[in-house]
C-alpha positions as CSV (number, residue, x, y, z in Angstrom):
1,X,-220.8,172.5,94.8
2,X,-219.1,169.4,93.9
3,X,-217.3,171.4,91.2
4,X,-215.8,173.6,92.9
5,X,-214.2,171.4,95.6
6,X,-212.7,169.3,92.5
7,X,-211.3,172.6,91.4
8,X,-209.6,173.7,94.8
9,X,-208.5,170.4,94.7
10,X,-206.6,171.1,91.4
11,X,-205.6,174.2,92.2
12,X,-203.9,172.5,95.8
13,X,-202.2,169.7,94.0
14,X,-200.4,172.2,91.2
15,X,-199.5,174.4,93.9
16,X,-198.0,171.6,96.0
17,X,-196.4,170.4,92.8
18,X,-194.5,173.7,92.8
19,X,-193.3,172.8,96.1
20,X,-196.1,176.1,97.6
21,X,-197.8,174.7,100.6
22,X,-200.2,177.0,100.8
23,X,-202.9,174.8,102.0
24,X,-200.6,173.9,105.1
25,X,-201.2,178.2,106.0
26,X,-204.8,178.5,104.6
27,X,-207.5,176.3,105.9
28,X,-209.5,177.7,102.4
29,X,-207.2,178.2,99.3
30,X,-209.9,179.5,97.2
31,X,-210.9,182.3,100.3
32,X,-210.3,186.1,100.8
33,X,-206.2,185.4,101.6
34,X,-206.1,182.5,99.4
35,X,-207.4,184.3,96.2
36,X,-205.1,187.2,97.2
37,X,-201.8,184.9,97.0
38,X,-203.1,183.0,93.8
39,X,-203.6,185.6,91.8
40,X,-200.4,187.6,93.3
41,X,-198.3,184.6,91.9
42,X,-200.4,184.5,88.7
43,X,-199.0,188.0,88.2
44,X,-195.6,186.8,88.7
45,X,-194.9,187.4,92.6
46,X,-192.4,185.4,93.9
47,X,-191.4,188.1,96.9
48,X,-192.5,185.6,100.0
49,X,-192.8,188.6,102.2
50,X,-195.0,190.6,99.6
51,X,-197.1,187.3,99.0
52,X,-197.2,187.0,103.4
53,X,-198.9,190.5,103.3
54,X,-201.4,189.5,101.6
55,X,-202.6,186.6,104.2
56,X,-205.0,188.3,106.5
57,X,-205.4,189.2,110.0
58,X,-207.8,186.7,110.4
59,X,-205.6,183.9,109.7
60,X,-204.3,181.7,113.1
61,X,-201.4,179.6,111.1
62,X,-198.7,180.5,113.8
63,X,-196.2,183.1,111.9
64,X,-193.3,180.9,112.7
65,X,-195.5,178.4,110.1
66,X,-196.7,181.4,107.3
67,X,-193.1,183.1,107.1
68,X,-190.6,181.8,104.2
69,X,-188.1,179.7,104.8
């Protein structure tokens, strides 16, 4: 268990590196939505509305905060 928080850890400080906040959306990176962006940009997404359809419906970030820039 205490693996796998050190490697969501990681996993959030890369992505913050490149500047993607996706823990400020996600409450869990490493869940359904949060697996469904990673590996979306590990295939080379970069389409912030094509990576926003992948958040799901479940999710209660307020769009205003989940929508690109």
């Amino acid at each position: 268990m205490r693996e796998q928080a050190s490697h969501a850890q990681r996993i959030q400080k890369t992505l913050e590196a490149a500047t993607l906040k996706l823990a400020s959306v996600l409450t869990d990176i490493m869940g359904q939505s949060g697996r469904a962006v990673l590996d979306a940009l590990v295939a080379g997404e970069t389409d912030p509305e094509r990576l926003l359809a992948l958040i799901g419906p479940r999710v209660k970030a307020p769009p205003r905060r989940s929508a690109p820039p």
